[in-house]
C-alpha positions in Angstrom: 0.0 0.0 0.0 2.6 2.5 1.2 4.7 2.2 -2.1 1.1 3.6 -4.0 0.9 6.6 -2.3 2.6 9.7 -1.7 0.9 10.3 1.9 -0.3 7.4 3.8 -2.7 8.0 7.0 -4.2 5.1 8.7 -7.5 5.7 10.4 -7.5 3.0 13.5 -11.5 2.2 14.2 -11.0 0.5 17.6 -13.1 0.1 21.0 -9.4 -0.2 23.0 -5.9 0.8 22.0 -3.6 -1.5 19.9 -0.2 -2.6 19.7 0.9 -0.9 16.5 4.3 -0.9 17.2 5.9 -2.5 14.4 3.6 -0.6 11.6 3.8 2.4 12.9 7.3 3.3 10.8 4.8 2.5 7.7 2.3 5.6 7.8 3.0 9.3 7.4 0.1 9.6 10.3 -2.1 7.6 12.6 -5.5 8.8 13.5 -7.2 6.8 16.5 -11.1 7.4 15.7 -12.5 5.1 18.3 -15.7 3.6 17.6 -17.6 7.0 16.2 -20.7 5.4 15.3 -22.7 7.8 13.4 -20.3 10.8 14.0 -17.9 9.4 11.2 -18.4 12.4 9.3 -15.9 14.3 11.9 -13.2 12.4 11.0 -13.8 13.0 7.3 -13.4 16.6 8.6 -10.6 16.6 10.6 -8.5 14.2 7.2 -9.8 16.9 4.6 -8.6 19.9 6.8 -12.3 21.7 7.2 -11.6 21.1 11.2 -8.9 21.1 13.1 -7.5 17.2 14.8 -8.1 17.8 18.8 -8.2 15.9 22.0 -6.2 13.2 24.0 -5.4 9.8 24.3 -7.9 8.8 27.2 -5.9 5.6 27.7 -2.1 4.8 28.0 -1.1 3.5 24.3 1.1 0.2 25.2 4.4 -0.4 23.1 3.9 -4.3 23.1 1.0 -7.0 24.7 4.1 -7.7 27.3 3.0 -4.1 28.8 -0.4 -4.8 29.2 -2.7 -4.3 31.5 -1.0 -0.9 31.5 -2.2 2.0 32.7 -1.5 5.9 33.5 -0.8 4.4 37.1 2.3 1.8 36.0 3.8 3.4 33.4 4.9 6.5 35.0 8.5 7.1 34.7 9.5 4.9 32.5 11.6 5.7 29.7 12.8 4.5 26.2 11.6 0.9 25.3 10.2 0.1 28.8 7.5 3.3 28.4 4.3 3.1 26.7 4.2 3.9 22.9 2.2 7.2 23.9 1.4 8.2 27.1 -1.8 9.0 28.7 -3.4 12.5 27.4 -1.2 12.5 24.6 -2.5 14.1 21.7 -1.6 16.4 19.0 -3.1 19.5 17.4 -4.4 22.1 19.8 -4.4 19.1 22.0 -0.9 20.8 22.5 2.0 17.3 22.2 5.0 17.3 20.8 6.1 14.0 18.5 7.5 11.4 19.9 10.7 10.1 18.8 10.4 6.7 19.4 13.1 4.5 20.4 14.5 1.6 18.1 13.3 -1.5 20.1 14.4 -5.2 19.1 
């Protein structure tokens, strides 16, 4: 898919956060969506620029199923491949994060 496009954004239609880890290299952007039910149009909004991407992660995004459960509460303080792919609240936009440069974790 990647090599057919010269922007590639995957739109991630999920109940729970998932490991993404080792796909996440493949995409220019990742847009979590959650489950918006019949508020999809928003997210049509916010990927063809007529609104502006806000809000936070409300969960702590784990790095690998070996992290899990994980939570705001036990990933605190860790750093480099031991902390969560994004922390809780992380968001950009206005939501205000900077990107993460993410360790190279084997």
């Amino acid at each position: 898919m990647r090599s057919r496009v010269d922007k590639l954004i995957v739109v991630i239609l999920s109940g729970r956060p998932l490991v993404i880890t080792d796909q996440l290299a493949n995409a220019d952007a990742w847009v979590e969506a959650w489950l918006p039910g019949t508020e999809g149009e928003g997210v049509g909004d916010v990927l063809f620029g007529d609104k502006t991407f806000v809000g936070k992660l409300p969960y702590t995004w784990p790095r690998s199923n070996a992290q899990l459960p994980i939570n705001e509460n036990n990933s605190a303080g860790k750093t480099g491949c031991d902390a969560p792919l994004f922390p809780f609240g992380y968001g950009l936009g206005e939501a205000g994060s900077q990107p993460i440069v993410q360790p190279s974790c084997q």
